[in-house]
KOLFI-226369 format. One record per residue (C-alpha): x, y, z; residue number from 1. Coordinates in nm, 2 decimals, padded with zeros to 4 digits. Example, Ala and Ser with C-alpha at 12.3 -4.5 7.8 and 13.67 -1.06 7.14 Angstrom:
# residues 2
01.23;-00.45;00.78;1
01.37;-00.11;00.71;2
This chain:
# residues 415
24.72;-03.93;03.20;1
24.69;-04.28;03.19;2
24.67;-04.37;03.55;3
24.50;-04.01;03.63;4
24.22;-04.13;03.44;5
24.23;-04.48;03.64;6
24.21;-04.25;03.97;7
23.93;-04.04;03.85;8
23.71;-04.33;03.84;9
23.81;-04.42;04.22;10
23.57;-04.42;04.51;11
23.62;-04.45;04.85;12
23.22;-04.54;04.99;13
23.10;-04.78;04.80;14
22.85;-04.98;04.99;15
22.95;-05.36;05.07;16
23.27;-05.34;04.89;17
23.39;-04.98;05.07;18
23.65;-04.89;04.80;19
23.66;-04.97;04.42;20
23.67;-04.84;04.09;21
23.35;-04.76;03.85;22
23.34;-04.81;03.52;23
23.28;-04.44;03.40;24
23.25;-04.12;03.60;25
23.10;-03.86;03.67;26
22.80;-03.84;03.40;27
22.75;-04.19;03.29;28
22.77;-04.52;03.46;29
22.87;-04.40;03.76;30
22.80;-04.67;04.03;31
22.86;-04.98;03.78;32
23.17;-05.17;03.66;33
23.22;-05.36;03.36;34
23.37;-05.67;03.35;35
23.49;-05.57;03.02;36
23.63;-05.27;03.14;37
23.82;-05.38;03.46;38
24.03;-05.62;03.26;39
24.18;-05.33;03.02;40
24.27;-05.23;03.38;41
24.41;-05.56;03.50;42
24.79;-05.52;03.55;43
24.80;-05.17;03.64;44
24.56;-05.24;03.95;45
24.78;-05.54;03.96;46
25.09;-05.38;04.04;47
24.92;-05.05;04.21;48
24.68;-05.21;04.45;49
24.62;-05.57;04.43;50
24.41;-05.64;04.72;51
24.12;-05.41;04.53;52
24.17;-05.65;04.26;53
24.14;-05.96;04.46;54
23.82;-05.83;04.63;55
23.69;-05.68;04.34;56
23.74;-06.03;04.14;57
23.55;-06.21;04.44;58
23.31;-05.98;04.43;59
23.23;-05.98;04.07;60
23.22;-06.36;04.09;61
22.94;-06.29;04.35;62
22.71;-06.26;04.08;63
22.62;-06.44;03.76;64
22.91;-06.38;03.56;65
22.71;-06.51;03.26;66
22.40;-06.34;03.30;67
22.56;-05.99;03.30;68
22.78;-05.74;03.19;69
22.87;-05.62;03.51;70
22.76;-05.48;03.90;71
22.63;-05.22;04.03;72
22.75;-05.14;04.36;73
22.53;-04.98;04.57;74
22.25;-05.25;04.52;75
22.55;-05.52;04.42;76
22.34;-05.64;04.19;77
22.43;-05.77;03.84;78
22.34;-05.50;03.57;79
22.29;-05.53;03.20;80
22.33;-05.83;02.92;81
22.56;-06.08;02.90;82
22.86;-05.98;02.73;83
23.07;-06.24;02.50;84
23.37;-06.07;02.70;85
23.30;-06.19;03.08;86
23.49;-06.49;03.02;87
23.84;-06.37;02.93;88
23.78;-06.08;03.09;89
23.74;-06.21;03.42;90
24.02;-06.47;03.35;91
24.24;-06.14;03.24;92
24.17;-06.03;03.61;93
24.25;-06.34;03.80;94
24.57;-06.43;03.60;95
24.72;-06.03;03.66;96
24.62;-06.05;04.01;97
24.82;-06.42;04.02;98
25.14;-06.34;03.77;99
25.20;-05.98;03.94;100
25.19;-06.10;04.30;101
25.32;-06.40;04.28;102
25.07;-06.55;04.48;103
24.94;-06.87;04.31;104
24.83;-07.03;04.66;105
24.52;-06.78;04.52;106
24.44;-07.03;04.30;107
24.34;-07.29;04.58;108
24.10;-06.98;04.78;109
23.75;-07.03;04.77;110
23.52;-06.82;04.60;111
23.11;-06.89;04.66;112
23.13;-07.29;04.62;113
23.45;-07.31;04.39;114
23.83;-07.24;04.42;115
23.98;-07.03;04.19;116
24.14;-07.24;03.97;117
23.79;-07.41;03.95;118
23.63;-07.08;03.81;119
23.93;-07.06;03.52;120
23.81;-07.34;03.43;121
23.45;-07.25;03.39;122
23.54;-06.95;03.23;123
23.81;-07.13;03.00;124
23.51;-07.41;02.91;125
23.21;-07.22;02.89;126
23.20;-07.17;02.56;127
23.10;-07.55;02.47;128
22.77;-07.41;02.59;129
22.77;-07.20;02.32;130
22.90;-07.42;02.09;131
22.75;-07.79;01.89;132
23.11;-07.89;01.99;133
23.21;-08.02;01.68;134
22.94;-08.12;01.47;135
22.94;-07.79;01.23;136
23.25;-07.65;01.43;137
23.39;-07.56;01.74;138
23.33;-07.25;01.78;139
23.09;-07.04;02.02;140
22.78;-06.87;01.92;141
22.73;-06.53;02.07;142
22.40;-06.44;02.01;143
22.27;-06.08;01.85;144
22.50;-05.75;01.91;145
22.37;-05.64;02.24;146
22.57;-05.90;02.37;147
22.93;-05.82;02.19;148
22.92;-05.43;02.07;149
22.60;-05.32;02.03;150
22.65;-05.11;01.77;151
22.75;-05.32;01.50;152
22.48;-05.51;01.35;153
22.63;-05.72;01.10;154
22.87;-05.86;01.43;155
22.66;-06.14;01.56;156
22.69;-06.49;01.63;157
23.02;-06.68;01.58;158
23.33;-06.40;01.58;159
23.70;-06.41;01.58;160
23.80;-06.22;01.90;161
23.63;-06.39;02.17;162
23.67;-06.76;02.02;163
24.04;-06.66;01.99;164
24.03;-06.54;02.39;165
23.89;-06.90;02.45;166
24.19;-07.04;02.28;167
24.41;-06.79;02.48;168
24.22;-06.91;02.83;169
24.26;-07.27;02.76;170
24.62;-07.26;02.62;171
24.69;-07.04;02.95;172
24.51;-07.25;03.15;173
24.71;-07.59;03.05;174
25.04;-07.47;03.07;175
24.89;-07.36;03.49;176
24.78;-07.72;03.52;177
25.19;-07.86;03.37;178
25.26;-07.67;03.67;179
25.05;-07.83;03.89;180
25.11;-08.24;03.79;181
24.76;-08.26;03.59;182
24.85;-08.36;03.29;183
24.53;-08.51;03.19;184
24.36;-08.19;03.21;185
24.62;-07.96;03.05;186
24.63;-08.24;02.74;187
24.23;-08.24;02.78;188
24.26;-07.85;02.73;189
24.54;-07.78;02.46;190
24.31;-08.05;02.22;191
24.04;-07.83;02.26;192
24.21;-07.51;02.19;193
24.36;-07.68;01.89;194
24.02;-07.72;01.77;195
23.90;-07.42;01.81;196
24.18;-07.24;01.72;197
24.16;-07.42;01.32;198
23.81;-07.26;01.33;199
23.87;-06.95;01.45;200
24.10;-06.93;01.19;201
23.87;-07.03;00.96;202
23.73;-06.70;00.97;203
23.96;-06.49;00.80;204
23.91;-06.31;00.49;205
24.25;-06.41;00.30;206
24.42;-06.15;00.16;207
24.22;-05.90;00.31;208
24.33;-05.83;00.67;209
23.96;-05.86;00.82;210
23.77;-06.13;00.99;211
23.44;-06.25;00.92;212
23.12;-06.32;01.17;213
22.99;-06.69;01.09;214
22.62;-06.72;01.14;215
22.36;-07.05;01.21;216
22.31;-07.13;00.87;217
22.70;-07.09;00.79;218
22.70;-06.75;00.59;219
23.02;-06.55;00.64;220
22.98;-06.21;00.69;221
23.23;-05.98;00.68;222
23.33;-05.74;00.95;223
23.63;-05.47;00.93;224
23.59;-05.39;01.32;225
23.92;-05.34;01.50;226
23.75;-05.60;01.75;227
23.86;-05.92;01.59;228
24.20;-05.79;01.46;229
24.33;-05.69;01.81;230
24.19;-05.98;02.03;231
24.27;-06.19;01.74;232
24.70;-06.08;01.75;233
24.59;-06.04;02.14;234
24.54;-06.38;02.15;235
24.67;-06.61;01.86;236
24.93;-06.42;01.70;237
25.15;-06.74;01.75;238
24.89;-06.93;01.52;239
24.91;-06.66;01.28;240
25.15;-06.71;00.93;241
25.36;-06.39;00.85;242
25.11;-06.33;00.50;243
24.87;-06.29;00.68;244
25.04;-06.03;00.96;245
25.17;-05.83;00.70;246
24.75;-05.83;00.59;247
24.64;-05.72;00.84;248
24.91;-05.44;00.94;249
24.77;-05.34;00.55;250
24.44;-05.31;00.71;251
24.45;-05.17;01.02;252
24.69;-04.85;00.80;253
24.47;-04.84;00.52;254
24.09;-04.84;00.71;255
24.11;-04.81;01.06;256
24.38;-04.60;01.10;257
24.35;-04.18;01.08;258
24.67;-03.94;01.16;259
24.59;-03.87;01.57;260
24.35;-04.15;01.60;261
24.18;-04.47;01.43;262
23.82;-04.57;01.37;263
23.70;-04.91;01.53;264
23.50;-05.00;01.21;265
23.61;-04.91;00.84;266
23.38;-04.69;00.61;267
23.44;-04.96;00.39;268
23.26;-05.19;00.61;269
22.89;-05.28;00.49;270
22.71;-05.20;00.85;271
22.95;-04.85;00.83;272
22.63;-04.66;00.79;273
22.43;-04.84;01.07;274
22.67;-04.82;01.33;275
22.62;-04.48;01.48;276
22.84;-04.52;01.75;277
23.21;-04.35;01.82;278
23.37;-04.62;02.07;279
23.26;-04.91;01.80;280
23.19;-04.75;01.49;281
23.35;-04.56;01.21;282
23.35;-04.24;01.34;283
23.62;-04.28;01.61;284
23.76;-04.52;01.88;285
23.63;-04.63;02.21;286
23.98;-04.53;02.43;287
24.10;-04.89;02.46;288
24.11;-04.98;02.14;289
24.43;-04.81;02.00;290
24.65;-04.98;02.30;291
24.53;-05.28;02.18;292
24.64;-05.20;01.85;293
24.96;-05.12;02.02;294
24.99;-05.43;02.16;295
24.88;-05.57;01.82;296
25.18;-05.40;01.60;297
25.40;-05.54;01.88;298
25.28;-05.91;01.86;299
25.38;-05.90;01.51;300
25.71;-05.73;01.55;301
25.59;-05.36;01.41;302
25.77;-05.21;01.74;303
25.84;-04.89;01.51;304
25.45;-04.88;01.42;305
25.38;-04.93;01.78;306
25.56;-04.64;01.88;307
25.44;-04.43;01.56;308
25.08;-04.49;01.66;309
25.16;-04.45;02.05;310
25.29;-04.14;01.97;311
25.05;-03.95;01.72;312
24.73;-04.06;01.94;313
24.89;-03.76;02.25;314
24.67;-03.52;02.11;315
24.36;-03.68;02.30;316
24.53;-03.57;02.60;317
24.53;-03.20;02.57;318
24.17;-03.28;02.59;319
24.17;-03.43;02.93;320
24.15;-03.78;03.11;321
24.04;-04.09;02.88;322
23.68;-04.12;02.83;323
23.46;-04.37;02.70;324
23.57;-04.30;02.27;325
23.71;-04.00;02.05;326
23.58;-03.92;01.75;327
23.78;-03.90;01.41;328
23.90;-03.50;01.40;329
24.18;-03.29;01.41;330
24.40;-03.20;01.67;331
24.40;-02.96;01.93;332
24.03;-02.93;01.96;333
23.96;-02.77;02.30;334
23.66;-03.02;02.38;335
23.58;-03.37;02.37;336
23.40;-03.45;02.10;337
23.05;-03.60;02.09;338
22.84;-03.69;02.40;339
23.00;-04.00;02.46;340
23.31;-03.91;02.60;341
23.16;-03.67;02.84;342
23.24;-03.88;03.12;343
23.57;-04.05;03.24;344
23.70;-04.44;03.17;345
23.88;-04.66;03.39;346
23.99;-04.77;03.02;347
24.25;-04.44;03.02;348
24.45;-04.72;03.25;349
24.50;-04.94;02.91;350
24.75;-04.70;02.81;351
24.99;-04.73;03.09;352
24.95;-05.10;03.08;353
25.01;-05.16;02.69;354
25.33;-04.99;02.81;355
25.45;-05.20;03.09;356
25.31;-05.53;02.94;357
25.43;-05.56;02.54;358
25.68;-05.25;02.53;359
25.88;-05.31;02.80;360
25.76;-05.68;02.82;361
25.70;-05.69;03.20;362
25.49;-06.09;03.20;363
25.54;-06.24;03.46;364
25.56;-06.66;03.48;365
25.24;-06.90;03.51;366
25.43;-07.05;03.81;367
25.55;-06.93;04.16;368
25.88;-06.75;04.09;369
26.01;-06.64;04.42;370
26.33;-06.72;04.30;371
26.35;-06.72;03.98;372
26.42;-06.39;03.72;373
26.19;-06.20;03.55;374
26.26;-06.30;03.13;375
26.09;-06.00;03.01;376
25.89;-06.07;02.72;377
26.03;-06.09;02.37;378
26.35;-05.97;02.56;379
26.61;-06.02;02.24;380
26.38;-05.75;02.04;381
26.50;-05.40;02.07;382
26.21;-05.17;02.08;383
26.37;-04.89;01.88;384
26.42;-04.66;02.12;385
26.59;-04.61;02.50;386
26.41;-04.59;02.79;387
26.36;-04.70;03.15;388
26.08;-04.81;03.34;389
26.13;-04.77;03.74;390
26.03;-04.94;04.03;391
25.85;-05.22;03.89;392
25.78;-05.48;04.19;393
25.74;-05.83;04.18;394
25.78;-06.15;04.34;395
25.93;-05.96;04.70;396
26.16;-05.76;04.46;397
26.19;-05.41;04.30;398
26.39;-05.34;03.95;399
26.34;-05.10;03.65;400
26.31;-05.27;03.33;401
26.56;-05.08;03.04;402
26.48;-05.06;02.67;403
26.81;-05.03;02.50;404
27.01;-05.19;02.18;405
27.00;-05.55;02.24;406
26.61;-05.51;02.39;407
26.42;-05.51;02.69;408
26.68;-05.58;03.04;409
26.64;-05.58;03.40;410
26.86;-05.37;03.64;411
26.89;-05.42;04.00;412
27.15;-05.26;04.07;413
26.93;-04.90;04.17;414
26.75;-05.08;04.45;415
């Protein structure tokens, strides 16, 4: 269902680009993409058709990447507000498209009047834009909540998850530039991240699970939104202490999690009544949100959790391909609930790569591997259950990746 619901949002006769994938389809959104979006996407396309990816990255870099939150194809256009995602979002794109190909000569292309590796590092610094850089802190300052989810009023300014995704970026980035001789750089990079990454930190609501929003005049406001805790494991759950882990896997089971579903902001939260939304609020989920609880529960080791959770959230399926959110309800309801999921998500495609990514650990090397072997990820820690994953290709080779015992191997021998 996963990749069906990638499919669905396919089309073939798109002007300028010819083929690509839309956000949502068929009764919402159905010429634009979200940068957002396209990411929860990023190594499924990856593996299933990367030269979409690469044109749809140079595309997408075609237009102000900072102005907007996406394009919108048949006048190829930028579309919308700036969204605090764009940055790792678009980084998410270019680094899938780079690990699953192997092709880091990508890096050196071209792109309007940059190379590649030039627009990671926009993307990685742009935040010191944002930011006094120092003088109060080092974190970024994302303005009101039409440009991070809309919905939630109280989650403005200065948040966990996308100062933690500029960690991610520049840690990411540095250990590319090792790679590459600069030094300088990488060491210019990982002292930034290490500043940020104390004040992101910062942020969190001890013994509570939650992060808080940090605004100009240095209030903390507290926001139980799924947002922060899953980009947060996403992307510093090796800053994280094992208190606070175990906090918020309290959190995420007592408020945000329901039997066949979650809710992406607690009732307890104190915007719960303002936020009238069900991809964002506390009514139900936007459809990429559980995988990256998935992916969350598996960063901290939960890999039973992760495959509870994966488990009871089927029932969504009998109700079709992913859509934009589900509301909080019982199962086996024979429509989808609420007008917001009346049209199709390339999110569904999150599903399918929570799976290949974190459960069977299929990450790929920052480095040109052509002959080197795949170390699945976290390869020593059995998953808790047995299970194959076929055909996975990489690096001019083919091999299924088997859950077992001892954890997560690769076998060659059926190809």
């Amino acid at each position: 269902m996963s990749v069906v619901s990638l499919l669905h949002t396919e089309r073939t006769n798109l002007p300028g680009t010819g083929r690509g994938f839309t956000t949502g389809g068929a009764e919402n959104a159905t010429t634009n993409a979200f940068y957002w979006d396209y990411s929860y996407a990023a190594t499924v396309l990856a593996l299933l058709d990367p030269e979409l990816l690469r044109d749809s990255i140079a595309f997408y870099l075609s237009v102000d990447i900072h102005g907007y939150w996406g394009v919108e194809y048949l006048s190829g256009h930028g579309i919308g507000d700036y969204y605090a995602a764009n940055d790792v979002a678009l980084f998410t794109q270019i680094l899938a498209y780079a690990r699953v190909s192997n092709d880091w000569a990508y890096l050196d292309q071209t792109i309007g009047n940059q190379t590649v590796l030039d627009w990671l590092w926009e993307m990685a610094t742009y935040w010191q834009q944002l930011s006094d850089n120092g003088k109060t802190d080092w974190l970024a300052d994302y303005g009101g909540a039409h440009n991070l989810l809309e919905c939630v009023p109280t989650y403005i300014h200065k948040v966990a998850a996308f100062n933690a995704g500029n960690v991610w970026m520049m840690e990411t980035l540095a250990g590319i530039l090792v790679t590459r001789g600069d030094f300088q750089r990488a060491k210019q990079l990982q002292q930034l991240a290490a500043n940020v990454a104390a004040d992101v930190l910062s942020l969190y609501s001890p013994g509570n699970g939650f992060w808080q929003a940090k605004y100009p005049n240095g209030t903390l406001q507290q926001v139980r939104t799924v947002c922060d805790w899953a980009y947060v494991l996403e992307f510093m759950h090796d800053h994280l202490t094992p208190s606070v882990m175990t906090e918020m896997a309290t959190f995420f089971n007592d408020e945000l999690r329901t039997p066949h579903w979650m809710r992406a902001l607690s009732l307890k939260d104190p915007a719960a009544k303002l936020s009238n939304r069900s991809d964002h609020g506390p009514s139900g989920a936007y459809d990429g949100w559980p995988p990256k609880v998935i992916h969350g529960l598996v960063a901290m080791g939960l890999y039973d959790e992760a495959k509870e959770f994966l488990y009871a959230c089927v029932n969504v399926t009998f109700l079709g391909p992913y859509g934009q959110a589900h509301e909080v309800r019982p199962p086996g309801l024979p429509y989808k609930p609420w007008v917001f999921t009346l049209y199709n998500e390339m999110v569904g495609a999150s599903w399918a790569n929570v799976i290949i990514e974190s459960i069977f650990g299929f990450r790929p090397p920052l480095k040109d591997s052509e002959n080197d072997a795949l170390v699945p990820w976290r390869a020593s820690d059995a998953r808790g259950f047995e299970g194959r994953l076929s055909n996975v290709r990489w690096a001019g080779r083919q091999f299924d990746l088997v859950s077992g015992p001892e954890g997560i191997s690769v076998d060659h021998s059926t190809h």
